[in-house]
C-alpha positions, 0 to 999 in steps of 0.5 A: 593443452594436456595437464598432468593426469590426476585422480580428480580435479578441483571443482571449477574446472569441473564447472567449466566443462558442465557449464560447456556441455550444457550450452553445447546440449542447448544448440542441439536442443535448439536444433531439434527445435527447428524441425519436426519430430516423431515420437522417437525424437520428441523422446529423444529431446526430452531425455537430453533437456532432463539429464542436461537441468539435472547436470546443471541442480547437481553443480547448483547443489554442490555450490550450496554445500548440499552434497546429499542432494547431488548424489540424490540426483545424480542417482535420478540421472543415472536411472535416466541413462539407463531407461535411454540406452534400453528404449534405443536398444529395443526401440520402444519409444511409442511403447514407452510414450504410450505407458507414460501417458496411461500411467500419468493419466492413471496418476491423476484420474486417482485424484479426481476420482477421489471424493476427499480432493475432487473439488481439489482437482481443478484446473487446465492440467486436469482437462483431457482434449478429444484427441487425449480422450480417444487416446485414453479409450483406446489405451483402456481396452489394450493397456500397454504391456512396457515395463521399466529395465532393472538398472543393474542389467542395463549398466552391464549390457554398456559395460557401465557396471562402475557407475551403477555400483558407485552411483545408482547403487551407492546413491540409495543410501543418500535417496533412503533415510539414514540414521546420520542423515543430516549430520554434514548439514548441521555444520553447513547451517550452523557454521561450526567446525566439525569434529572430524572429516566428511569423506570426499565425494567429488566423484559424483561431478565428475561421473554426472558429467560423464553420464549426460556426455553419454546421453547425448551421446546416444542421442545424436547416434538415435535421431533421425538426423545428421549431426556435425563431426565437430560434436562428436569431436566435443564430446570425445574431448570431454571424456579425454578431460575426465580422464586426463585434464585436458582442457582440449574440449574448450577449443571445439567448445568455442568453435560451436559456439560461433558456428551456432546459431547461423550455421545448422548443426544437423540435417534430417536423414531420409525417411 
C-alpha cells in the first residue's frame, strides 16, 4: 500500500520499520552465526550487531524523551557507517583488527601499569592467553600503521554529504557541552510546561534508520557469502519507506520471517 509522500512521518511508524530492520539484521546476524568466519567477516558481523543495538538505544532514548542522547548516538552510528565503508573500500579489516587489538591492550596495560590502580586491575579481562601474548610481541616490534578515516571524506567518497553535515557534524553540538545543554530535560523531569517551543528533531529516526539499512546493506555485498533476493528486496523497501511512506517492506518483513530459521538465508561463496 503507497501513502501520500510527507516530510516526516509520525514516530510509530518510525518504530515499526526499526523494529522490523532489527529483527531482520538478527536473522543475518544468526546466519553468520552458522558458519565460519574469517577476520573479515567476524568484522563484518560485529559492525552489524553495533549499529543494529545503537539503531534500537536511539528509538529507546527517543520514548523516554531524551532527544539529546539520540543524536549523541546517532553521531556514534554514523561514525561507524563511515569507518565500514572505508575498511570495504581499502580492504583493511586484519589491519583494523590488528590496530584494535594493540590499541585496546595499550588501553589497559596503561592501567596496570599504573601504581596508583594496579591492585585495581584484576580480573579475567585483564589476563592475556599464549596466543594474545604472542600476538602482543609480535605487534610490539612492527606496531600496526592503520589509521582512523576523517568522516567528512568518507560521507563524500558515498556521495553522503547530508548525513555528515546534518548528522555527524551537527550531533557535535549534542556530544560537546553546551551552555543550553539540559534545558529540554528540565521540562522533561520536572513536568512543567515550556515557555516557548523546542525544535523538531524527528530526523535523526528517520536518517538513523537509513544509516543501519546502508550498513547492512555493505555488509551483505562484503562477506563471503551468498545471501537471498528477498533481503536486498527488504532493504530497497525500507529506503522506498523513508522516502515515500510505503509500508511495502512490511510484506518482505513477513515473508522473512517465516522463511527463517528453517530456511537458510546464505550460502558460503567459493574461496
Amino acid at each position: 500500500m503507497e501513502k501520500k509522500p510527507k516530510k516526516y512521518l509520525a514516530f510509530e511508524e518510525y518504530r515499526d520499520a526499526a523494529d522490523s530492520l532489527y529483527a531482520v539484521s538478527g536473522m543475518v546476524l544468526f546466519s553468520f552465526a552458522k558458519h565460519g568466519c574469517d577476520t573479515r567477516n567476524l568484522v563484518i558481523r560485529n559492525f552489524v550487531s553495533r549499529s543494529t543495538m545503537m539503531l534500537r538505544g536511539i528509538f529507546r532514548l527517543w520514548e523516554l524523551s531524551d532527544y539529546q542522547d539520540t543524536w549523541i548516538i546517532h553521531r556514534a552510528l554514523l561514525d561507524r557507517l563511515f569507518h565500514f565503508h572505508y575498511l570495504c573500500e581499502k580492504n583493511q579489516f586484519l589491519e583494523f583488527d590488528n590496530w584494535s587489538f594493540f590499541e585496546q591492550y595499550k588501553a589497559q596495560n596503561k592501567v596496570k601499569s599504573d601504581l596508583a590502580f594496579k591492585h585495581e586491575a584484576v580480573g579475567w579481562v585483564y589476563e592475556l592467553t599464549d596466543e594474545q601474548k604472542f600476538r602482543v610481541k609480535t605487534l610490539s616490534a612492527d606496531p600496526p600503521k592503520w589509521r582512523r578515516p576523517k568522516a567528512e571524506d568518507v560521507a563524500k567518497s558515498m556521495a553522503l554529504d547530508f548525513l555528515y553535515k546534518y548528522g555527524y557534524d551537527f550531533a557535535s553540538t549534542h556530544v560537546h557541552p553546551m551552555a543550553n545543554d539540559g534545558q529540554q530535560d528540565f521540562y522533561t523531569i520536572t513536568n512543567l510546561e515550556p515557555t516557548s517551543k523546542f525544535p523538531d528533531q524527528i530526523s535523526v529516526l528517520s536518517n538513523s534508520i537509513l544509516a543501519t539499512s546502508l550498513l547492512l546493506q555493505e555488509a551483505l555485498n562484503q562477506s563471503s557469502f551468498r545471501w537471498r533476493r528477498l533481503l536486498w528486496d527488504y532493504i530497497d523497501q525500507i529506503r522506498l519507506f523513508l522516502d515515500k511512506g510505503s509500508d511495502s517492506f512490511k510484506e518482505s518483513f513477513s515473508k522473512l520471517g517465516h522463511m527463517f530459521p528453517e530456511t537458510e538465508l546464505c550460502e558460503k561463496t567459493e574461496a
